[in-house]
N, C-alpha and C positions, 0 to 999 in steps of 0.2 A: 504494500500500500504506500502510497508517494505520500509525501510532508504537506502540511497546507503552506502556503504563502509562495513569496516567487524564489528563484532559484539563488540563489551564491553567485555573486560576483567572482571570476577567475580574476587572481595574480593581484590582488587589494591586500594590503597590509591590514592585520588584525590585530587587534588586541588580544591578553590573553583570557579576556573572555568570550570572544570568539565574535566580537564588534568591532566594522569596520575604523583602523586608526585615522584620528585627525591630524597626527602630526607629522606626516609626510606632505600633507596641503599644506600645513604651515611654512614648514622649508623648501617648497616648491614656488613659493609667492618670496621670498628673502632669495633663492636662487635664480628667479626671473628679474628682479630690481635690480640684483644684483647685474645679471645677464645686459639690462637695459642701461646703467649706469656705465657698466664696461663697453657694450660697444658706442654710446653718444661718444667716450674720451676716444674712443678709434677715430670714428668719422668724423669729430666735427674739429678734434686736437691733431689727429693721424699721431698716433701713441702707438705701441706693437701692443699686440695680443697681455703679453710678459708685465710690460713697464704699466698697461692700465688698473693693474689693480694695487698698485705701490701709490700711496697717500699723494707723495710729489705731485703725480697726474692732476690734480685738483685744482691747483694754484699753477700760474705764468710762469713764476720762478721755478720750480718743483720741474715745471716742464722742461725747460732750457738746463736743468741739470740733469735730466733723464737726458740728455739730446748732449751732455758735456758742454756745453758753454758757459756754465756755472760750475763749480768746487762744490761739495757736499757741506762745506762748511760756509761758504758764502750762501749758498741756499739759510744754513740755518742762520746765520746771523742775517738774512732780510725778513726771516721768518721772525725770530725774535724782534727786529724794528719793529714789522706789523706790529707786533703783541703791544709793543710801546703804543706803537700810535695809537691801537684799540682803545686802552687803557685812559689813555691822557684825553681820548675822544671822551669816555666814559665818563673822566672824572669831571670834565667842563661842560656834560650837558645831563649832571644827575640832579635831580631833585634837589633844593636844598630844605625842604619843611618851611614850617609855618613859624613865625613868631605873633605868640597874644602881648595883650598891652599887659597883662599880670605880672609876667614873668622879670626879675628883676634882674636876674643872675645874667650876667654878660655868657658866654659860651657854657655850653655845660659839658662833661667829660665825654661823651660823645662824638661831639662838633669839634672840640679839641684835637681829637686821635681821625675824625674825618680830615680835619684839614693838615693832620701832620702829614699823613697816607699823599693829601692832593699833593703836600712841598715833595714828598719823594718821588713820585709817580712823575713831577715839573722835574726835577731835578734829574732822574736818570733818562728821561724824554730828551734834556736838553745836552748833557752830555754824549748821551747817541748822536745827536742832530751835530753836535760838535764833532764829531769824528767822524761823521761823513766830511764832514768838510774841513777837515783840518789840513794845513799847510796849502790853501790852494788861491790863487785868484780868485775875484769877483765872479767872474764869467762863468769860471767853473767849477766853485759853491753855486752856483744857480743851474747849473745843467746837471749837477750831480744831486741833488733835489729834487729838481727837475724831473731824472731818472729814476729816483726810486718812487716818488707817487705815481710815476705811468707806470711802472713797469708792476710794483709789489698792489700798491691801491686799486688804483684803475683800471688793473690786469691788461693793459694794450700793448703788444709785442710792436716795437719800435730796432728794427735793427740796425738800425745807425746810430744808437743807442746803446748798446752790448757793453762796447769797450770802457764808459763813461759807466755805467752802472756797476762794471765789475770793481771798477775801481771804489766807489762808492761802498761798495759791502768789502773791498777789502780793508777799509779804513774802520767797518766794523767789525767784523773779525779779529783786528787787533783789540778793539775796546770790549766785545763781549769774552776777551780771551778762548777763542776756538782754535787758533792759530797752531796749537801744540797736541791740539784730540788728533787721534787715529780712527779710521770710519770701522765701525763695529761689525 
């Protein structure tokens, strides 16, 4: 005598209570984004197969050192500038709260260690900016500036730019002390 209901699915992953599993859908949906993610960096960056699923791919600079026109250490010290500039973006366009007419107390310990946080955040911001540009003419403190907002911010590949930018990160390189790591 045959079973009531309809047949068994062939070749479905089961649980072991003998219910069809969910969690092959799930990493079948994390497997196609992924799939979708990887080939846009092909086609739209032309990345190899290899090099698109390496973080690099993601960011301009990242790319240009997959391609070797960047050092893996200059990649990281534009990486870290970004982080600066993030940061000092952050600290200049956060909230600052409310003040009542009650309150009599000038800063309170809070706003204190906020605004120490902004001096240091200004402080190694401007020293970075200082080491892009150190030892250099006008002209080229402004093209090396210039360079790293198109190239790390902006992400616009400018190749008449390369030579000028590389120099720009090696002047941070020296300041984030990268100059001495070996790549892992």
């Amino acid at each position: 005598m045959a079973r009531a209901g309809r047949k068994r699915k062939v070749g479905v992953k089961r649980e072991p209570n003998g219910k069809p599993s969910r969690a092959g859908v799930r990493l079948t949906k994390e497997q196609e984004a992924m799939r979708a993610a990887v080939d846009y960096r092909q086609r739209v960056f032309g990345v190899s197969a290899k090099d698109a699923l390496d973080q690099k791919a993601c960011t301009l600079i990242g790319r240009l050192c997959l391609q070797g026109m960047l050092s893996e250490v200059q990649w990281q010290a534009g990486e870290n500038w970004l982080q600066l500039t993030n940061a000092m973006s952050a600290a200049l366009q956060s909230p600052r709260g409310f003040k009542t007419a009650g309150t009599s107390s000038g800063m309170t310990l809070s706003e204190e260690l906020e605004a120490a946080k902004y001096r240091a955040t200004k402080s190694a911001f401007d020293d970075a900016n200082d080491a892009i540009e150190a030892h250099a003419p006008v002209e080229e403190r402004k093209a090396r500036m210039i360079a790293m907002r198109t190239f790390i911010i902006d992400e616009v590949d400018q190749p008449q730019m390369h030579g000028t930018l590389r120099t720009a990160l090696n002047g941070l390189v020296k300041h984030f002390g990268l100059e001495g790591r070996r790549a892992a």
